[in-house]
C-alpha atoms as one frame of an Amber mdcrd trajectory, in Angstrom:
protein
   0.000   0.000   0.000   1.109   3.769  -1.370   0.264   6.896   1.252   0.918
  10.251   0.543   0.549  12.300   3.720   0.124  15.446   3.582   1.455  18.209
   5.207   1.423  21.993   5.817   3.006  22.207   9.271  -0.034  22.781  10.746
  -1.606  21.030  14.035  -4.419  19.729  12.242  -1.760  18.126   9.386  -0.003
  16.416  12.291  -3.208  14.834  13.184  -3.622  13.323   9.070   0.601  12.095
  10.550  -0.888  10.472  13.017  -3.243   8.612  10.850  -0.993   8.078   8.255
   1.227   6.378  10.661  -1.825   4.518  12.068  -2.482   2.866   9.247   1.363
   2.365   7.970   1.818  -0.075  10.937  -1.541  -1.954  10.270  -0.443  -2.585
   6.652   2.769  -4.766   6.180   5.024  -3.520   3.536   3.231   0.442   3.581
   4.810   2.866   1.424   4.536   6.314   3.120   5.707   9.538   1.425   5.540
  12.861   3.427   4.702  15.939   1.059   4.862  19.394   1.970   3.983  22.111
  -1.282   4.997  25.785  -0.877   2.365  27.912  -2.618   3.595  30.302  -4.995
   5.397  33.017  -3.799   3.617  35.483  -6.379   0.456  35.277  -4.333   1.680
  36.883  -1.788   3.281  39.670  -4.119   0.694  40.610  -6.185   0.558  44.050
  -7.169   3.649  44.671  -5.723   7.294  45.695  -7.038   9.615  42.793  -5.620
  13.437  42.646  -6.345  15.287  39.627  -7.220  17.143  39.574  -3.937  13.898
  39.779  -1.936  12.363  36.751  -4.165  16.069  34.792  -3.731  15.572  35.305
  -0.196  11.828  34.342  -0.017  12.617  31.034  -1.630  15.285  30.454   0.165
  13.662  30.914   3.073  10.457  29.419   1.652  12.659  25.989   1.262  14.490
  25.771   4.699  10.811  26.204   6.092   9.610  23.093   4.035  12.643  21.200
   4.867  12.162  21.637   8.460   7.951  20.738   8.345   9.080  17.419   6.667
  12.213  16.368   9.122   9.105  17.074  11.366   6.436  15.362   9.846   8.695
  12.566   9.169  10.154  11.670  12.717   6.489   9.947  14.117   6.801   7.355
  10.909  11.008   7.186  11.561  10.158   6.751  15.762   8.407   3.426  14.419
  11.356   2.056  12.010   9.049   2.523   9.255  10.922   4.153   5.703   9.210
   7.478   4.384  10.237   9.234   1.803   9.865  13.365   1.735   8.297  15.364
  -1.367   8.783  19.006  -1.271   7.115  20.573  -4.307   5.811  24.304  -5.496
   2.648  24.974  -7.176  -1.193  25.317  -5.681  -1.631  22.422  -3.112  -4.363
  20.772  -3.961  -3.432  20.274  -8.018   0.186  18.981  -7.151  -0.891  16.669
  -4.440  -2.681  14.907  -7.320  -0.194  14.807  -9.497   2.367  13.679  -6.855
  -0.695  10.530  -5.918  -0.766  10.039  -9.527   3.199   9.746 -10.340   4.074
   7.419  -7.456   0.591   5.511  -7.785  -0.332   6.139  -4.306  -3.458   4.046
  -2.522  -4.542   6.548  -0.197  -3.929  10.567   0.479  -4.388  11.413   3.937
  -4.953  15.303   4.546  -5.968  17.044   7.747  -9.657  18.740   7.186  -7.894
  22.534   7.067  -4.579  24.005   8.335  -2.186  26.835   7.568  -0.675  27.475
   3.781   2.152  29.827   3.309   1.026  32.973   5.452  -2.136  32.583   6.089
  -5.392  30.609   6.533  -6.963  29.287   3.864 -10.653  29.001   3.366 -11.660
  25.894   6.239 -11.460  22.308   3.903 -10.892  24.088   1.006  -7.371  22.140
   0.247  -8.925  19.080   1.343 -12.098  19.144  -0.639 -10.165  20.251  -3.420
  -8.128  17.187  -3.287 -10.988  14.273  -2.232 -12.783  16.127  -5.311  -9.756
  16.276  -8.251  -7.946  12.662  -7.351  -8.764   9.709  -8.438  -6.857   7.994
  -5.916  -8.775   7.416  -2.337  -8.637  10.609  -0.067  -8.983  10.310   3.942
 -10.023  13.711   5.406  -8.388  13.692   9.085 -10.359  15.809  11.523
């Protein structure tokens, strides 16, 4: 069995962790990768006049933030000597998660019901339901 867990550093994406793991252990032989995607940093920009050293340093910092969510997110499923793999990714969350479930032929995305993304909130579910409705692949919604 293939899970993608998902994560945005949030406490309700350490919750979908926690079921991710869950269900690892139950299934001999799981497959668990961790994915963390950074929005795009021209979201937050918008309208605004940006130099190339401020965007280096965004992305920069942008990346040593994802790095340290999955090291994170990752430790419950190491903890229980079970291999993960880590997937950090730009783009809008919900379209890359499915194509990351589709290229490694996941079995099951697990996503927390809402949490943070980039700098601020994002509509409650709206990740989630965007996901359970794009992907053909099974989607658990963690609450």
């Amino acid at each position: 069995m293939k899970i993608l867990a998902c994560t945005d550093g949030s406490k309700e994406s350490f919750k979908a962790m926690a079921k991710a793991l869950e269900i690892a252990e139950d299934k001999k032989h799981a497959e668990v990768t961790v994915i963390h995607v950074m929005p795009l940093y021209h979201a937050f920009f918008t309208g605004y006049e940006i130099s190339s050293e401020t965007v280096r340093q965004w992305d920069e910092w942008r990346k040593e933030e994802s790095e340290k969510i999955l090291q994170e997110a990752s430790k419950c499923f190491e903890e229980k000597n079970l291999k993960v793999k880590t997937v950090s990714k730009e783009g809008h969350p919900a379209d890359t998660i499915c194509q990351v479930a589709s290229e490694i032929g996941c079995d099951l995305i697990v996503i927390g019901s809402r949490g943070l993304s980039g700098l601020k909130k994002w509509i409650p579910g709206s990740i989630s339901n965007a996901v359970a409705q794009q992907c053909k692949t099974t989607v658990m919604i963690v609450k």
